[in-house]
N, C-alpha and C positions, 0 to 999 in steps of 0.2 A: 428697767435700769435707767438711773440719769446719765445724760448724756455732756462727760465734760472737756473744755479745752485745753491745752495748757499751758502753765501757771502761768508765764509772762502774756498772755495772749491781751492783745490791744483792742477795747471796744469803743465806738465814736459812731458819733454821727457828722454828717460831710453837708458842708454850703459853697456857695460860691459868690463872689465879692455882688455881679451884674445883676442875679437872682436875689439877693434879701437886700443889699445894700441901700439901693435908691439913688435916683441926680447922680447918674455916672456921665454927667454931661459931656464927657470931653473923649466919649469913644464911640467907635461907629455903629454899635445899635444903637447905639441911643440917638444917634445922627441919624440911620433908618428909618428908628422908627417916629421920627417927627416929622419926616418926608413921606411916611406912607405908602413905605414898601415892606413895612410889616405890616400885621395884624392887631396886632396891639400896644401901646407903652407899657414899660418900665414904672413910671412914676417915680412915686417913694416906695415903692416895690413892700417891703416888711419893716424899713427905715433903721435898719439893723447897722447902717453906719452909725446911729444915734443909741439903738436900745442894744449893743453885742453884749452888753455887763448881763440884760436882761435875758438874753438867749443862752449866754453861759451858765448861769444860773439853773436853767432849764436842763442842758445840757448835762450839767452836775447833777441833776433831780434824776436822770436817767441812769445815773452810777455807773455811766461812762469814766473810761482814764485816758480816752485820748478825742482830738474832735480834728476834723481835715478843713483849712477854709481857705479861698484865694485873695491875693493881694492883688489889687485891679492899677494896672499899668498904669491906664490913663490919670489917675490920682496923682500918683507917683512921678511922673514925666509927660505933664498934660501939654507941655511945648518940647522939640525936641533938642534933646541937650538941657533941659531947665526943669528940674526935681523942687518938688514942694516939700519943703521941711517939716510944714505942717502934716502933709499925708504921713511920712516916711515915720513922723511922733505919733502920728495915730497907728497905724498899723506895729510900733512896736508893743504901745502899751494893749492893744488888743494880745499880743502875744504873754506880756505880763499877767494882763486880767486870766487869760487861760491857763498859766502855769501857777497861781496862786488857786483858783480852784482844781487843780491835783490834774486839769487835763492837756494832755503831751500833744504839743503842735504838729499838724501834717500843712507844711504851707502848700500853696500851689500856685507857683506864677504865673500861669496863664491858663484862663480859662473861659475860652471863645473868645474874648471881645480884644479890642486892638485901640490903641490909641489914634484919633484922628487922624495923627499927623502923619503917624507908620501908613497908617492905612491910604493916604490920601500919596502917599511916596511908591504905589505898587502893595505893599504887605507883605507879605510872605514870598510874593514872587521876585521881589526886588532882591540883588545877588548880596547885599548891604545887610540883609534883615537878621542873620544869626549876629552880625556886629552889633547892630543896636540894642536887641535881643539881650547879648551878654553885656553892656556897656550899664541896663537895667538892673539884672541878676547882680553884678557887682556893689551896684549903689545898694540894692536891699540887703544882700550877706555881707557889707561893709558895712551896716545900720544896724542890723541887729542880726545879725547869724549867733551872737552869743547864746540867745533864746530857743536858738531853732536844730533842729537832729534829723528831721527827717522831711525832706525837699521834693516837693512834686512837679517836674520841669515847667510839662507842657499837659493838657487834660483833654482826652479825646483826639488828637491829633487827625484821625482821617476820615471822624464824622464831621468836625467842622471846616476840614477842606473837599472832603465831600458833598455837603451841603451848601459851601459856597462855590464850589466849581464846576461841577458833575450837575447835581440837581437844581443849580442856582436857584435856593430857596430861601439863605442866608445869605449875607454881607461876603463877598461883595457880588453877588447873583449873577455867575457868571455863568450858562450854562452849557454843559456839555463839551469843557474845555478843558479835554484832556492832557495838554502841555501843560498850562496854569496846574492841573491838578500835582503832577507828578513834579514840576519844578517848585509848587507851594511847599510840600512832603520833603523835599531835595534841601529845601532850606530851615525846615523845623526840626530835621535831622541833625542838619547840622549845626541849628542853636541850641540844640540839646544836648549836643557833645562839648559844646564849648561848654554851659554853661556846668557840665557835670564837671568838666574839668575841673575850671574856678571853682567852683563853691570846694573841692575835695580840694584845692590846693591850700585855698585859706584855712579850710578845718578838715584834717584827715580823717576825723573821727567822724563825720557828716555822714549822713546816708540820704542818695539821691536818685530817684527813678522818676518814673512817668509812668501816667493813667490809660491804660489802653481800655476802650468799649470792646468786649470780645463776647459773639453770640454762641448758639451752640445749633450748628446746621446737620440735617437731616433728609436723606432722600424721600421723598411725598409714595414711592410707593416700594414694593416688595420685588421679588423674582428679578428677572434680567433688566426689567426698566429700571427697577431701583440701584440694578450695579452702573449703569448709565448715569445717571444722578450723582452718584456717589464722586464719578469723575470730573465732577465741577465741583465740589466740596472743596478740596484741596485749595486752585485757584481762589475760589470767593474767598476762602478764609485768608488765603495772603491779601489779598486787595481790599477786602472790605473791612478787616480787623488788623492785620499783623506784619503788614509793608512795613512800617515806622521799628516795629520791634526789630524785624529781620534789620532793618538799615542802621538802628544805632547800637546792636550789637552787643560786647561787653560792657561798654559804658553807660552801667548800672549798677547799683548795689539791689536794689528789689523792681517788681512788677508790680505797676497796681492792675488789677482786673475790676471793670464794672461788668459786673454781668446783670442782663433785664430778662433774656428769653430765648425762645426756640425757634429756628427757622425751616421751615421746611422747603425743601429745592425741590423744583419742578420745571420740563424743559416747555412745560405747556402755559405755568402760570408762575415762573422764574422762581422768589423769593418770597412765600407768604404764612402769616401763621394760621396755625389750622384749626379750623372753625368749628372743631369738634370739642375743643380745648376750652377751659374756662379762660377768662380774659381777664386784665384790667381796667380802670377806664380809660385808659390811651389806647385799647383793643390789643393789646403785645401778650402774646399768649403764654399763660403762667406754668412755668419750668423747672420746679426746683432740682432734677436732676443733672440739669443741662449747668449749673455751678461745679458739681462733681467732675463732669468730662471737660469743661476748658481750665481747670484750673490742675487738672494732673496733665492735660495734653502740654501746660503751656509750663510748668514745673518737669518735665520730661524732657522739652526740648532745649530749656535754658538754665536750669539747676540755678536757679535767682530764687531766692524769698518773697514769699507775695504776700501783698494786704490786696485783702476785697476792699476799695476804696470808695467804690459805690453797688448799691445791691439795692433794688427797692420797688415799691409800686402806687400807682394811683388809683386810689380806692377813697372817695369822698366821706362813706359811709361806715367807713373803718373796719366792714364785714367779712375783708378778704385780707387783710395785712398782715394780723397777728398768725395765723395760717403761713401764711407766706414768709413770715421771717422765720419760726419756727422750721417748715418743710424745708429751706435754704439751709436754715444751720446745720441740719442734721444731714446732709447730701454732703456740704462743706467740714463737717467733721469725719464721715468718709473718706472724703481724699487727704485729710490729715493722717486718720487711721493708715492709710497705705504706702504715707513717705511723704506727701505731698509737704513743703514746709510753709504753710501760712499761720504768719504770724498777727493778723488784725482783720479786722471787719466792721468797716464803715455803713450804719444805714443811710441811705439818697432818702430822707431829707432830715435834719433835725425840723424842720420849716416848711410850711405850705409856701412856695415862693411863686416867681415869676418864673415859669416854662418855658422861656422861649418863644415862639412859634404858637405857641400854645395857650399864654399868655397866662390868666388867673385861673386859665381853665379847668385844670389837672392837679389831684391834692396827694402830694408824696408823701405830707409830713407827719413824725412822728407826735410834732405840733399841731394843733389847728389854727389860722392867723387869720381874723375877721378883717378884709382887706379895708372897710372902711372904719371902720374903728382902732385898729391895729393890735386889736388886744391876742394874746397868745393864750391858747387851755390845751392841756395835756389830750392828747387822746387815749383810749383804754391799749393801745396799740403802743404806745408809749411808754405806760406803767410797765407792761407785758415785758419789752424789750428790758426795760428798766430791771426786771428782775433777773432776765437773762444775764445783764451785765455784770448785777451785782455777786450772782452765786458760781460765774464762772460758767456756764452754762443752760441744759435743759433741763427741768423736772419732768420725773416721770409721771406718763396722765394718769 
């Protein structure tokens, strides 16, 4: 039997401004990574500040109806208190070009990167950062909120202060610095709250959450060791996923969920995936059940409406993706089947981008992007999804 969603159900593909954009001069990786505490540059990344007309297009090709993509701060207020007019016109009509091809904006104001200036002030740790934070929120939903319905606060919240304070591996590499961690969180909390305020004051009708990364953990073994195991579940999953959730509370209209994989706990060998398991090429071991158990666990505990905002994997050779969104959808229409209310499903990436840490290494996209030529070609992983979009669903094999 086909496997279908429904009717209003939201299909997109998800970017983000630092990954495809390019010359995000004026924020701290890009300041990193010219200093050489990353791994690799940015550049002109996919130059997707120049070709979005080009990628929506794509994205249309997909027969997607909605696409998620961030508006990069540092653009926006590359000195502090001094907003560029020119950015604030480009990023509206990026929203234009999106809603004349029929697809419904998911923005997202932050996502990793930081303005120099914030950053160079403390960042997140500074008591000031939810002020500035909403002082930005404001200037963009006073620019074009007419455009915009559904708001993505903040993306990731406790992998990128995680990564920057715990494992200092990212900006600002601080490591093992558990005050900074918990006062960074203390304060992204609370520009979360501000900002959901504002934006719901100027337009009531607005609908505003945040992106949470949430895993799906597992005890590594069976019998009484495994109910051992299991007593750390709980814990990791507040700290490593859903501090941020648990701290801003009601002030949400939905959840976004990224889910990538499976963790398996062990008091022997902590947190790792299991090597039994097929993999990606980031090694994150492939899960499709593990979308069913966090997205009813986390619709259970918060009765909020969720979009999978990010869901995806690195597969160079396109051999394992279409597999992989397929097996995701149908796990994910499970937990619809049973109450669960999600209403959309973002694939990570429309675009081979820049990864981070990772750099041109790692290929998510439902696009292929020839980094030195810059040319875009569909993958058969793309079509695939493409059809998914278009028919509402899965056909039966």
């Amino acid at each position: 039997m086909p496997i279908s969603f429904p009717k209003s159900f939201l299909w997109g593909t998800a970017t983000s401004s630092h990954q495809i954009e390019g010359d995000n001069t004026k924020n701290d990786w890009w300041d990193a990574e010219q200093k050489g505490a990353l791994p690799y540059k940015s550049g002109k990344a996919c130059d997707s500040y120049n070709r979005y007309e080009e990628d929506f297009d794509l994205a249309k090709a997909i027969h997607g109806n909605a696409h998620r993509f961030s508006i990069e701060w540092s653009r926006v207020e590359p000195q502090e208190g001094e907003f560029s007019e020119e950015a604030i016109e480009h990023y509206r009509k990026v929203l234009q070009v999106l809603r004349t091809r029929g697809l419904e904006p998911f923005v997202t104001l932050h996502h990793f990167t930081n303005p120099l200036w914030f950053a160079n002030k403390g960042g997140w740790r500074n008591k000031k950062a939810p002020e500035y934070f909403e002082r930005y929120v404001e200037r963009i939903a006073e620019s074009m909120g007419d455009l915009v319905t559904y708001w993505v606060t903040i993306n990731e919240p406790i992998i990128v202060i995680s990564q920057g304070y715990l494992k200092g591996v990212w900006p600002p590499f601080r490591k093992r610095n558990i005050f900074g961690w918990f006062l960074a969180l203390d304060n992204m909390s609370a520009a979360h709250k501000r900002a959901y305020l504002l934006l719901r004051k100027l337009n009531p009708h607005t609908q505003v959450g945040s992106s949470q990364a949430v895993n799906r953990y597992e005890p590594a073994h069976a019998g009484l060791l495994g109910m051992f195991e299991s007593l750390v579940i709980s814990p990791a999953k507040l700290f490593k996923d859903r501090w941020f959730l648990r701290k801003i509370g009601k002030d949400q209209d939905f959840i976004g969920i990224q889910y990538y994989s499976r963790y398996k706990v062990s008091f022997s060998r902590g947190f790792f995936h299991d090597e039994r398991e097929e993999r990606s090429d980031m090694g994150w071991e492939i899960y499709p059940e593990g979308i069913y158990h966090v997205v009813r666990d986390i619709y259970k505990k918060y009765k909020k409406p969720i979009f999978i905002t990010e869901n995806g994997i690195s597969d160079a050779d396109d051999d394992q993706r279409p597999e992989f969104i397929k097996n995701h959808l149908k796990w994910l229409r499970k937990a619809i089947e049973e109450g669960a209310d999600v209403r959309g499903y973002f694939y990570w990436s429309l675009l081979d981008n820049f990864e981070w840490a990772e750099g041109f290494t790692q290929r998510f996209g439902l696009v292929e992007v020839n980094f030195e030529t810059l040319e875009r070609t569909m993958r058969p992983s793309g079509k695939l999804y493409g059809e998914i979009c278009k028919t509402n669903g899965l056909a039966p094999r």
